[in-house]
N, C-alpha and C positions, 0 to 999 in steps of 0.2 A: 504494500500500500504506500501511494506516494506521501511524502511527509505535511503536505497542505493538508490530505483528506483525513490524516491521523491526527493533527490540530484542529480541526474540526470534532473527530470524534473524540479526543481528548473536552472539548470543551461540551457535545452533546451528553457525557458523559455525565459530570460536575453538573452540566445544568437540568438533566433527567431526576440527577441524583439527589441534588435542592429541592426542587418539586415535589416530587415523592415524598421526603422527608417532610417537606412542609403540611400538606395533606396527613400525616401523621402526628402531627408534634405542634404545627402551628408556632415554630421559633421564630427567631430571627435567623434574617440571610445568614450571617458569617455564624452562628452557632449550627447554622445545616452543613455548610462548609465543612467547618471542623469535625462536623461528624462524618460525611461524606469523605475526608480525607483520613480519620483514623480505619474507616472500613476499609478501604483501598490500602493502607499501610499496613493492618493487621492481615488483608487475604480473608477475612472475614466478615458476616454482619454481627457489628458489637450492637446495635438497638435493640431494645425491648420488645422485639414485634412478633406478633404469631408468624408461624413456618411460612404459611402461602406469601406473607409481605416480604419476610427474607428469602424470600424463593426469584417474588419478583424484583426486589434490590440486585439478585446477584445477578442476574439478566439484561440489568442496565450496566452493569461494571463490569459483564465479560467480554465486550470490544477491546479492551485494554489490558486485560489481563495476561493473554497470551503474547500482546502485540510486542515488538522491539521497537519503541520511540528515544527518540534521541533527548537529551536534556534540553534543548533550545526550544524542540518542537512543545514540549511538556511547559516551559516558562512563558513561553505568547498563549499558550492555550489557557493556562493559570492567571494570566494578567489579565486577560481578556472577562475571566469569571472576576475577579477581584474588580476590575471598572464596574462590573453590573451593581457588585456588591456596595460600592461605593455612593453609586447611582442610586441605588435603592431604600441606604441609610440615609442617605444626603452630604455624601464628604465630598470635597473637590476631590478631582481627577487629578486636577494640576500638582495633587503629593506625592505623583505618582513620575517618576523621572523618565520622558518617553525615550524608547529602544534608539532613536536616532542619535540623541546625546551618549545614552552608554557606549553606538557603535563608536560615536566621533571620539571619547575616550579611550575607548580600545584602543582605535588607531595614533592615538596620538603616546601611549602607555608605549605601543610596538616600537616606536621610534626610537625613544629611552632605548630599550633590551633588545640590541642588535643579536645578545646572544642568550641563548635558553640557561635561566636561573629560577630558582624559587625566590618568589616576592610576596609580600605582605604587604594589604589594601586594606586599609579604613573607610569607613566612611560614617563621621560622628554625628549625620543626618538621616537615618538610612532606612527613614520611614517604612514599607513594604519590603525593602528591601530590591527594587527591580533594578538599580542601578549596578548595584553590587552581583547579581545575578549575570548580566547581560555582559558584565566584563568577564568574570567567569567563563561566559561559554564562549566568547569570540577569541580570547588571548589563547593563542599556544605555548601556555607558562605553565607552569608549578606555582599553584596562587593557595598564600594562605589568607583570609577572609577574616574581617568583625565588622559590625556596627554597633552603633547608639544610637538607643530611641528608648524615650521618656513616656509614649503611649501605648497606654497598656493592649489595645486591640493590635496595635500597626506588630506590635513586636510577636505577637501571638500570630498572627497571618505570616510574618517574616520565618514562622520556626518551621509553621507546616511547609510553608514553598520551599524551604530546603528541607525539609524530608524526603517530601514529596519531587525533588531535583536529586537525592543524593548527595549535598551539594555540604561537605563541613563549614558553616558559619558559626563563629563565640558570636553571641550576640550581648550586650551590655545593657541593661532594661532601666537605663538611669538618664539623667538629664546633661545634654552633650558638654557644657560647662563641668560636667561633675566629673567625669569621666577624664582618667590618664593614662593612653597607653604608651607603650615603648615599640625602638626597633622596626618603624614602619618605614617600607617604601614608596608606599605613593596614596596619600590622601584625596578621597575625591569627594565633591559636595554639592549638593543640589540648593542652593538659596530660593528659595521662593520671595517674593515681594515683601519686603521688610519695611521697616519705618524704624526714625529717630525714639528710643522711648529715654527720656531720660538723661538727654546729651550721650547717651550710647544706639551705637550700629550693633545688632546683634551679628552680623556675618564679620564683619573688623572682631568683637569680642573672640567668635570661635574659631579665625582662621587665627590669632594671636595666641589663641590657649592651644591649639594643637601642631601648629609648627615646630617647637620642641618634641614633638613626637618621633620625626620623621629622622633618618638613617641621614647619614652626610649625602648628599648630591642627591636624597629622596625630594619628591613632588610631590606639591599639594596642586589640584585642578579643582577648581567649582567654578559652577555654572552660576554666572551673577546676572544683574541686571544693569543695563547699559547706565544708568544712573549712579550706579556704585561709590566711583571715585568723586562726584558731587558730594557725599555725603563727609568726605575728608577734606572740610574748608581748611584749614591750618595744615593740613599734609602730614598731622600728628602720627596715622596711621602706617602711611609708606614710610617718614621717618624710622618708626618701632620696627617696621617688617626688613628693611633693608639694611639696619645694622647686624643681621647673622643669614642676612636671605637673600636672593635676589631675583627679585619680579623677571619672568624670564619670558613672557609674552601675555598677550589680548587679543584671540582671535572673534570677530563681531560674527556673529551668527547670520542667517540669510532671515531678512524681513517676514519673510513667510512664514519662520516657524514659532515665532512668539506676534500675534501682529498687536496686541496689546501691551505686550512688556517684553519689550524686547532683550535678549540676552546677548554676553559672553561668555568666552572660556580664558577665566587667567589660572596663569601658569605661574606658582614659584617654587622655586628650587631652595634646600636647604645648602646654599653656600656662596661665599661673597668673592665668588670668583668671576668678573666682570667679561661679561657676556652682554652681545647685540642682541637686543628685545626685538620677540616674534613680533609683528604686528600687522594682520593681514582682516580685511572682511570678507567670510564669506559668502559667494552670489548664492542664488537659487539653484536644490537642485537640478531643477527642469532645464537651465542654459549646460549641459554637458559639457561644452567647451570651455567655458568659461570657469565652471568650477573646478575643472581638470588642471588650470591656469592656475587656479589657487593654490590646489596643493599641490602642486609642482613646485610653489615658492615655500611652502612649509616643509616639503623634502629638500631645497636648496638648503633651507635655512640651518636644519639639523643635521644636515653634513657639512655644512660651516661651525656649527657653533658646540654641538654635543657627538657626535659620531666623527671625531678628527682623526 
């Protein structure tokens, strides 16, 4: 079976499997979830239900039982159940970090690791976890994995999708301020739309508390918003960052893909070894040419400046 039609029925599955349960139980969405995914993780029906109901439960979950799916196909089929879930609670969507950011991380992570090592990724934001996921299945590394997250739901959904991916994640169920890891190589982070509270930037605070984290010549990348550096009138914050760091690029994102708040990608590196700052926009992907142009200048760039 081709891997489209098993991501479908990975998600026919999950969403048979809600239903059903709902009809029974009358929960809530992600409480059917986590039941739906301990029975699938068990090989078993763990509910309280007479035979003829677990009879027809196992009937919904044997498309998948025997199939061989891959772990990517299993994570967009899981994202895709987790959006409805969202949808249905009433949580934005936008905590959910889309698959195109994680890919652009990927590739920008390959660049770093001309050569195959095991590396360790944070990410002290790591809501559902799909960002951390989606680096996971696209890097050809030996990756060891954590995150932070302070809400109780997002981290409980984060534990099944790595069950349910096979996937080792520590997760840390604490508030990303609170949190200290060590020994990381590359920090990545999803900002969502922030505000002043206080004369403090919450993304300045955490990208400041967790840079000491990071391995010498490790990356921190998050995803900001084009307004960012507004928020550092007095320039207090590059100041602090750039006495043991060095802002090592800003790539602008294609208009398209935030048309409301629009983002970047900045790049800093743990070391005050002076280095030409990236600094490229990217176009839409729809002009082919043109975006090919782009990263053609971000491959120049990093065999000038980090692959010598």
């Amino acid at each position: 079976m081709e891997q489209e039609n098993l991501l479908e029925t990975v998600y026919d599955v999950f969403e048979k499997s809600i239903e059903f349960l709902y009809e029974e139980t009358h929960l809530k969405y992600f409480d059917l979830f986590f039941m739906t995914a301990d029975n699938i993780l068990a090989g078993e029906i763990l509910n309280d239900l007479p035979d003829d109901k677990k009879e027809e439960l196992n009937k919904i979950y044997s498309p998948i039982i025997e199939a061989s799916i891959d772990v990517e196909t299993v994570r967009k089929a899981l994202q895709a159940i987790i959006l409805k879930g969202f949808s249905e609670q009433k949580i934005s969507n936008g905590l959910i970090t889309p698959d195109t950011i994680g890919i652009l991380f990927s590739y920008i992570i390959s660049k770093f690791e001309p050569k195959e090592r095991r590396i360790k990724i944070f990410d002290p934001l790591a809501g559902v976890g799909n960002l951390l996921f989606t680096l996971y299945n696209h890097l050809n590394l030996d990756i060891e994995m954590c995150g932070a997250e302070h809400n109780e739901l997002f981290v409980k959904i984060m534990k099944y999708l790595s069950d349910l991916q096979q996937t080792d994640l520590e997760i840390y169920f604490q508030d990303s301020l609170n949190v200290n890891v060590s020994n990381i190589d590359y920090i990545v982070c999803d900002f969502d739309y922030c505000q002043k509270e206080n004369e403090k930037y919450f993304p300045f605070e955490v990208i400041k508390h967790h840079l000491a984290s990071l391995n010498e010549n490790g990356v921190m990348m998050c995803l900001i918003p084009n307004d960012f550096f507004e928020m550092d009138k007095n320039h207090e914050f590059k100041n602090e960052i750039i006495k043991e760091n060095t802002i090592l690029g800003l790539i602008e994102l294609p208009d398209d893909f935030f048309k409301n708040n629009p983002k970047s990608i900045l790049l800093i590196q743990h070391s005050t070894e002076n280095k030409k700052c990236l600094m490229v926009k990217l176009p839409s992907f729809t002009d082919s040419k043109v975006f090919n142009e782009a990263l053609n200048q971000i491959e120049l760039w990093f065999e000038k400046n980090i692959n010598k």
